[in-house]
C-alpha positions as CSV (number, residue, x, y, z in Angstrom):
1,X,81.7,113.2,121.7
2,X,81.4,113.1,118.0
3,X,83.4,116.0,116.7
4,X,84.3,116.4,112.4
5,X,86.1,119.5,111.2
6,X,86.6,120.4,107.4
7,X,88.5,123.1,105.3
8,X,88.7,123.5,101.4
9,X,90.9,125.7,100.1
10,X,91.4,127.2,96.5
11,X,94.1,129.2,95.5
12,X,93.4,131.3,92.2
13,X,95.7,132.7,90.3
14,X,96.6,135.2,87.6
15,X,96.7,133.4,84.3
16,X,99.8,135.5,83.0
17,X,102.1,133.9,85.8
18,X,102.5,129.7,85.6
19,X,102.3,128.4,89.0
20,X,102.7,124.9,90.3
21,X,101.3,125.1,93.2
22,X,60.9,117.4,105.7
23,X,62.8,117.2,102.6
24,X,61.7,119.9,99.9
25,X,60.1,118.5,96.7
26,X,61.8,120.7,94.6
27,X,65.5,119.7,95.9
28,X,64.9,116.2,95.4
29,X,66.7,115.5,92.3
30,X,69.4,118.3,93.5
31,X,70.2,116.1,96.3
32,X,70.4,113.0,93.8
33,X,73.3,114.6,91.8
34,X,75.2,115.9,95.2
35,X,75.3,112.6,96.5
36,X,76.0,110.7,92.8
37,X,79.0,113.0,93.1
38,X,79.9,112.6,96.9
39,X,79.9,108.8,96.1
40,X,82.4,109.5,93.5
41,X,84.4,111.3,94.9
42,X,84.6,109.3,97.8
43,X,85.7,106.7,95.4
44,X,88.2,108.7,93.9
45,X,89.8,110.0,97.0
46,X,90.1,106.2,98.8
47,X,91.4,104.5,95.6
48,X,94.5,107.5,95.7
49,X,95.0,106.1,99.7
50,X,93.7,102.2,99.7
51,X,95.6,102.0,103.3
52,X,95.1,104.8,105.2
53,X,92.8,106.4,107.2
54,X,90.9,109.0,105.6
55,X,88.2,111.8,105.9
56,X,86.5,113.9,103.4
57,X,83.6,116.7,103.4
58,X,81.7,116.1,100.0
59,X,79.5,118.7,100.1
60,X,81.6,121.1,101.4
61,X,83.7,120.6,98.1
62,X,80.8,119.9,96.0
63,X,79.6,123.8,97.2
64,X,82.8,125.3,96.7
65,X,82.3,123.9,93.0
66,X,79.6,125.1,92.4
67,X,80.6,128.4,93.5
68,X,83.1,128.3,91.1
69,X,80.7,127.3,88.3
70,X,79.1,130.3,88.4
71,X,82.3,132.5,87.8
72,X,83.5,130.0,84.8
73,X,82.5,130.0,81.1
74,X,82.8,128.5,77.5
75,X,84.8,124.7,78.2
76,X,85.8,125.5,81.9
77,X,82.0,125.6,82.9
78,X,81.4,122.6,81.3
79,X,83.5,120.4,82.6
80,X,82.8,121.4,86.1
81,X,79.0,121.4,85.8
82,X,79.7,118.2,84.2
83,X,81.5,117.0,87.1
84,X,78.2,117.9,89.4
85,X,75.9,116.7,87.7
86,X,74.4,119.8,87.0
87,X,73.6,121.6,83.6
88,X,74.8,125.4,82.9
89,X,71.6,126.4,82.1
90,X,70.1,125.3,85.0
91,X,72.7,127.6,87.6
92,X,69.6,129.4,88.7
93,X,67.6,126.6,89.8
94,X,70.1,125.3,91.6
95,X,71.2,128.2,93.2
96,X,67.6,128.3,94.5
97,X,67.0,124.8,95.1
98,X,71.0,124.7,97.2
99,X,69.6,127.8,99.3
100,X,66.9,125.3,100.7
101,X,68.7,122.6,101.3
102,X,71.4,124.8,102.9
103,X,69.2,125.6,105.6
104,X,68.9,121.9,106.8
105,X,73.0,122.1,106.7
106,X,73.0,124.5,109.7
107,X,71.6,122.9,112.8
108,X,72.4,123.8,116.3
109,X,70.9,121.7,119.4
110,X,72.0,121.0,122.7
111,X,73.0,117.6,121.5
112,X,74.0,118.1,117.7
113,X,75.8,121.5,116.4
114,X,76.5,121.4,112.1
115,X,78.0,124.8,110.8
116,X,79.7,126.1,107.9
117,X,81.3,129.3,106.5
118,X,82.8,130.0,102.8
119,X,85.2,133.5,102.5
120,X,86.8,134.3,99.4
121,X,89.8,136.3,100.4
122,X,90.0,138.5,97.4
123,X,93.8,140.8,96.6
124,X,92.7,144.2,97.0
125,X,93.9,144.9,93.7
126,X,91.4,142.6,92.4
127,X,87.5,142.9,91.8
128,X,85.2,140.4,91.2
129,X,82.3,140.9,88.7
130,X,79.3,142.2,90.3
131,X,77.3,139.4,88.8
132,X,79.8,136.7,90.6
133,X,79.7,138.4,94.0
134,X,75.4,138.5,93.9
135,X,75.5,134.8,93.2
136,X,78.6,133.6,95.1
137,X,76.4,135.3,98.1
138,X,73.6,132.8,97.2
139,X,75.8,130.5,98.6
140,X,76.2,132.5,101.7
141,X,79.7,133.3,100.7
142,X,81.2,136.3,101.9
143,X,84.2,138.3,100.5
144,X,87.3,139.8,102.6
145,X,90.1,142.1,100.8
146,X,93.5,141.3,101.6
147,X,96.9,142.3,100.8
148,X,98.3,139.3,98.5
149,X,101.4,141.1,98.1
150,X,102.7,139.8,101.3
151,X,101.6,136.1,100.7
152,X,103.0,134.7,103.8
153,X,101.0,137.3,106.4
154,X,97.7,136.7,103.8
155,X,98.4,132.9,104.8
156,X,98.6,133.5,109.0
157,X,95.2,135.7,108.5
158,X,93.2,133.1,106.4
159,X,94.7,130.3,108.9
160,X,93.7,132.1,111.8
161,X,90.6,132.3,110.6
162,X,90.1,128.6,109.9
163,X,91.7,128.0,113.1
164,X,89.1,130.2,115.5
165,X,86.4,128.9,113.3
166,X,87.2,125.6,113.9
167,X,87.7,125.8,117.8
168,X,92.0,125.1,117.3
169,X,91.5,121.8,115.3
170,X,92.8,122.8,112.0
171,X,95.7,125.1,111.6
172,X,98.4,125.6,109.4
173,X,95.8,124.7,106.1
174,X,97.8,127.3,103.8
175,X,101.6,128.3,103.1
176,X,102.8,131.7,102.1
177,X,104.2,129.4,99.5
178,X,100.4,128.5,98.1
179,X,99.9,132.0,98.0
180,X,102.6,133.8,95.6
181,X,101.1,134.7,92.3
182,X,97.6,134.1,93.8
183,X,94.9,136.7,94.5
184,X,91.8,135.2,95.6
185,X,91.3,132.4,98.2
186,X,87.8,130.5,97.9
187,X,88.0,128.9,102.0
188,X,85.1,126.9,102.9
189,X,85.3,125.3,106.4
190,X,82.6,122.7,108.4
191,X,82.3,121.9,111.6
192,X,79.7,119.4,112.8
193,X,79.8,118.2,117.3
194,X,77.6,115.5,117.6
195,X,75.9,113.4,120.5
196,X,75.1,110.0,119.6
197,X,71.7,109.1,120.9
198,X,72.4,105.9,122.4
199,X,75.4,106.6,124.0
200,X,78.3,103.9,124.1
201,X,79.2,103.0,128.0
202,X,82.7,104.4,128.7
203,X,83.5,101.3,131.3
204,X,82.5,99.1,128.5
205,X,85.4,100.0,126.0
206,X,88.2,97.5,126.0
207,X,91.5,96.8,124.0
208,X,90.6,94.0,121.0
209,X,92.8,93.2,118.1
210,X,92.1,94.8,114.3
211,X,92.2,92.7,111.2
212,X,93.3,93.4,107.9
213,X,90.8,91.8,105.1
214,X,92.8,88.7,105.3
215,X,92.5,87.9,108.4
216,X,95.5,88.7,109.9
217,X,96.4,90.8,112.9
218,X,97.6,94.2,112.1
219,X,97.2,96.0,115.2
220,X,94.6,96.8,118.5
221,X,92.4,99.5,119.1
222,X,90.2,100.5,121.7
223,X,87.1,99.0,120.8
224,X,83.8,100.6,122.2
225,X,80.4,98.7,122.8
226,X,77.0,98.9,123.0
227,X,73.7,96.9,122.8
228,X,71.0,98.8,121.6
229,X,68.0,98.4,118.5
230,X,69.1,100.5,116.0
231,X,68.5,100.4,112.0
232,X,70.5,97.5,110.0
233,X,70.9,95.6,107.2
234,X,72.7,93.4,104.8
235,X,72.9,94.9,101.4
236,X,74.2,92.1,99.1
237,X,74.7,94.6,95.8
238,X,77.1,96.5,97.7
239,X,79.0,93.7,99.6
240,X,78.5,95.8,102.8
241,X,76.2,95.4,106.2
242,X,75.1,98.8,107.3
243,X,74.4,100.1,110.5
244,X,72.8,103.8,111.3
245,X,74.0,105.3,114.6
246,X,71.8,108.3,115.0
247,X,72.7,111.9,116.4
248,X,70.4,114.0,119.1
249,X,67.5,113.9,119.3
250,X,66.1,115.0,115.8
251,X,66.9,112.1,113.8
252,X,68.4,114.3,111.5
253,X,72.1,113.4,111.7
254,X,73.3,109.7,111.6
255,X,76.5,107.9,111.1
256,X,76.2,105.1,108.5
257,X,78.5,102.5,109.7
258,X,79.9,100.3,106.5
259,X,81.4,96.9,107.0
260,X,82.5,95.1,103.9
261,X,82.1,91.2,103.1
262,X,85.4,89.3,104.4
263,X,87.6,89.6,101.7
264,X,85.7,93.0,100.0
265,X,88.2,96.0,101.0
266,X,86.5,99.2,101.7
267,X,87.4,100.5,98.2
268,X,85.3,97.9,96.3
269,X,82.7,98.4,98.6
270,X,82.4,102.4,97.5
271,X,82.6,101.6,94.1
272,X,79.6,99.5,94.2
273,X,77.9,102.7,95.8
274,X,78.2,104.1,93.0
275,X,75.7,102.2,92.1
276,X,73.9,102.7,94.3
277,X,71.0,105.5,95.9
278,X,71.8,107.1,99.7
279,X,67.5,107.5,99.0
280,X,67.6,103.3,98.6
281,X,69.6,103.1,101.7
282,X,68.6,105.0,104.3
283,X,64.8,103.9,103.1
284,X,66.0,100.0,103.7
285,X,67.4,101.2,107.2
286,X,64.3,102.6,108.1
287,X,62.3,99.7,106.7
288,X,64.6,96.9,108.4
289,X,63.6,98.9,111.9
290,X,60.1,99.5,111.2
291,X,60.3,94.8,110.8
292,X,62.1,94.2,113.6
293,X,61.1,97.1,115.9
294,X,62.5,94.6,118.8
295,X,66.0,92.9,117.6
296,X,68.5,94.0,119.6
297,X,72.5,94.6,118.1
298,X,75.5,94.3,119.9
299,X,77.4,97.3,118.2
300,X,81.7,97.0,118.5
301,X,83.0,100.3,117.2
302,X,86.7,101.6,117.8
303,X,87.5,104.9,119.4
304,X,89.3,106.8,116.8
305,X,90.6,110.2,115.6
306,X,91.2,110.4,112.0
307,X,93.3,114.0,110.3
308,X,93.3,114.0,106.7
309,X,94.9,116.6,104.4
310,X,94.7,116.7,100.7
311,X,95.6,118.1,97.4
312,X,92.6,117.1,95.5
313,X,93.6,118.5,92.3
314,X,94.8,115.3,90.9
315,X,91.3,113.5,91.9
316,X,89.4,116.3,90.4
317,X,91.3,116.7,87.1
318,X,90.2,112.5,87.2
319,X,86.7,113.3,87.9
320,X,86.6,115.4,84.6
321,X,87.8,118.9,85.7
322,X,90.7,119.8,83.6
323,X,91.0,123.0,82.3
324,X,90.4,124.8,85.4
325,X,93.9,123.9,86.4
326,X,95.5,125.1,83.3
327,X,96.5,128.5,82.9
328,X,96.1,128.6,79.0
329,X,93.1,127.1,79.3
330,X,90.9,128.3,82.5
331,X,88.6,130.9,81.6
332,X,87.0,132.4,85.0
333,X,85.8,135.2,83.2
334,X,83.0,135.6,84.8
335,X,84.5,135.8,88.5
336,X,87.3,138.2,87.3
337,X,88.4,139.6,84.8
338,X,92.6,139.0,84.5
339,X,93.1,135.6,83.1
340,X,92.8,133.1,86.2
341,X,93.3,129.5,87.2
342,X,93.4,127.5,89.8
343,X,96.9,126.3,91.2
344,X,96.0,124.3,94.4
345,X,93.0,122.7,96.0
346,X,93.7,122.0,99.6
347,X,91.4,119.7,101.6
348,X,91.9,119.4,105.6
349,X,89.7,117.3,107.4
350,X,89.3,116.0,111.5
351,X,87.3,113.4,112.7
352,X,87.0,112.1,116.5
353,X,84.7,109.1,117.0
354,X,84.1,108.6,121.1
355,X,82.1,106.9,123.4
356,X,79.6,110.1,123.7
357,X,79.7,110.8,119.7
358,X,81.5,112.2,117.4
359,X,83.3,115.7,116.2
360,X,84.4,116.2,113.2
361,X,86.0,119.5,111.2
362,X,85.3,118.7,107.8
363,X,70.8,103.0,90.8
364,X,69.2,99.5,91.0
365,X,67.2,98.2,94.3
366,X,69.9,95.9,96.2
367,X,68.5,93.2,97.7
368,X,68.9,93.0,101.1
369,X,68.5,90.8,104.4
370,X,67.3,91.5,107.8
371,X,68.5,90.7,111.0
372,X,67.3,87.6,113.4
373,X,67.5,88.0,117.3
374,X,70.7,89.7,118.7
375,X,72.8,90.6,115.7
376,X,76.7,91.4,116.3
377,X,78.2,94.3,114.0
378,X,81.2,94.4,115.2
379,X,83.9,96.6,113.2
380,X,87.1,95.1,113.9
381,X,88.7,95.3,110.7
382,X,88.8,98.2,107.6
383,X,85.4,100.2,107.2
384,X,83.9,102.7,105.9
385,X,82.0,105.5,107.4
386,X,79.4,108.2,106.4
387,X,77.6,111.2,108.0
388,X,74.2,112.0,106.3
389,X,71.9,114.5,106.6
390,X,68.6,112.9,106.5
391,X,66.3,115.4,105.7
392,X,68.4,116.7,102.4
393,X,70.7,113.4,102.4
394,X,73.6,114.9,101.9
395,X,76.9,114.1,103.6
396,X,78.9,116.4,105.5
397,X,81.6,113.7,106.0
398,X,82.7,110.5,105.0
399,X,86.0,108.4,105.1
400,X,87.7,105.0,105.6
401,X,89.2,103.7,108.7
402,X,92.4,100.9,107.8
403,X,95.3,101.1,110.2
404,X,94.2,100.9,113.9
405,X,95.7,102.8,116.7
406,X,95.0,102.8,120.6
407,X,93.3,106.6,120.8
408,X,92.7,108.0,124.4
409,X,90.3,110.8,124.1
């Protein structure tokens, strides 16, 4: 089973206290700038942890931005629409043109279950503008009052919330600690339970060494298999052979599978996505499968779990998004109206990669090559990963996989 869990957290606070803490035509170009910025910050995120093993929910954090958008003015807008490649006159249309792609985010089969919630806890001593709540609702967020005066039973509520909604993978996201000073919590939590299609066989999976990009031994995992005919290809701009590793029965879900060239780690190989188009790839998949409708690929995958959390202020104030994080200069005037910044951004991510799939809580063509015959893809050293939405291509997760251990589901 394929499970992937995710929680984003922002803690907002007063301004007077310093704290250190079928795809819609009209969506198209919306779905563009989401997954220019996934890339990036995908980018971002690996090059602050080359080694370790890590999972991220773009558009979860790319939603909870944009939520915050539309509660920001004067410089503080700016550099966040900046950072999303959207424009602040345009909020409207892409509140509109998010509500439609949202509703390919939420999918629930017997063989593929995607959901998502967003709560802003608000101190009951607080109000948001009446403009912010109608549009933060546009993004299906809803709003719960709480008691911030007592941080640390605030903290056990929001957790326990995260916690049911993620079925007991995530707990513990927030400390009372995050919370003093604070009087608004934006939580936005993902949870995607996956069946692969093609299943891998149980009584095939085997112990096999993992290889750094050197060459050199660096551990084992337990390394699953499969033979089946399946999209692939070799993209030569990116320094990467892709494989898709589909979901259900929809074809709406699929992991992208990214192996770097010998010697490419898997943080080169995202920067040259940036590049790149998910459009360009996934079109190139489906292309090298519609040529070689018969070429079979032995597929070597490890069975892995991967937990992740994150502070990803640092990587946003990198990605352009400064004065949001400053109390003398964050102006979220039009969320609330006491000066207000943001002190913490806390990220929490799960990812479980098994035999039966996977469950998880959280530019210029590239020439390419096809496939001859039986093809091996075997991912015995660092790779990346990705789990796209097809019909919208967005991704709900992505991450990097490094240091190998022996998991037993």
């Amino acid at each position: 089973m394929h499970l992937s869990l995710c929680v984003f957290v922002l803690c907002v606070c007063s301004g007077y206290t310093l704290h250190l803490i079928p795809k819609p035509s009209n969506n198209i170009r919306l779905s563009e700038r989401i997954g220019n910025f996934s890339v990036e910050l995908i980018d971002r995120t690996l090059t602050q942890t080359p080694t370790s093993n890590v999972v991220i929910s773009p558009i979860t954090i790319w939603t909870v931005l944009a939520v915050i958008a539309e509660g920001s003015a004067n410089n503080t807008l700016k550099e966040v629409c900046n950072t999303l490649r959207i424009v602040p006159e345009n909020l409207r249309n892409v509140r509109e043109s998010f509500k439609s792609i949202e509703k390919y985010l939420i999918v629930k089969t017997t063989t593929v279950d995607l959901n998502k919630f967003n709560i802003l806890f608000v101190d009951k001593c607080v109000s948001p503008t009446r403009k912010f709540e109608l549009v933060a609702r546009d993004y299906n967020v809803s709003f719960a009052s709480l008691n911030f005066s007592e941080p640390y039973k605030t903290a056990n509520y929001v957790n326990s919330k995260v916690y049911n909604f993620t079925q007991g993978k995530i707990s513990d996201l927030i400390s009372g600690d995050d919370l003093i000073n604070s009087h608004m919590i934006l939580t936005s939590a993902l949870h995607f339970k996956g069946q692969w299609t093609f299943k891998f066989n149980k009584s095939a999976t085997t112990k096999a060494p993992f290889f750094d990009n050197q060459g050199n031994v660096i551990g084992q995992v337990n390394m699953m298999y499969n033979r089946q005919i399946l999209p692939f290809a070799n993209f030569k701009d990116l320094k990467a052979r892709i494989i898709e590793l589909p979901y259900g029965k929809e074809n709406r879900l699929s992991m992208l599978v990214m192996l770097p060239y010998q010697n490419v780690t898997v943080n080169e190989m995202f920067l040259n996505l940036n590049r790149m188009s998910l459009d360009h790839i996934l079109a190139s998949l489906a292309k090298s499968l519609n040529e070689f409708p018969e070429d079979e690929i032995d597929i070597y995958l490890p069975r892995f779990k991967v937990e992740t959390s994150l502070d990803l202020t640092d990587t946003l104030k990198s990605m352009g998004i400064k004065d949001l994080f400053d109390s003398s200069l964050s102006n979220l005037k039009n969320m609330v109206k006491i000066p207000s910044f943001v002190s913490k951004v806390a990220h929490k991510a799960v990812i479980e990669v098994t035999e039966e799939g996977t469950s998880a809580a959280a530019a210029a063509a590239a020439a390419f090559s096809y496939r001859i015959g039986v093809t091996k893809f075997e991912t015995n050293r660092p790779f990346g990963y990705m789990i796209v939405e097809k019909t919208t291509n967005t991704i709900p997760f992505a991450g990097s996989y490094n240091m190998p251990e022996l998991y037993e589901s």
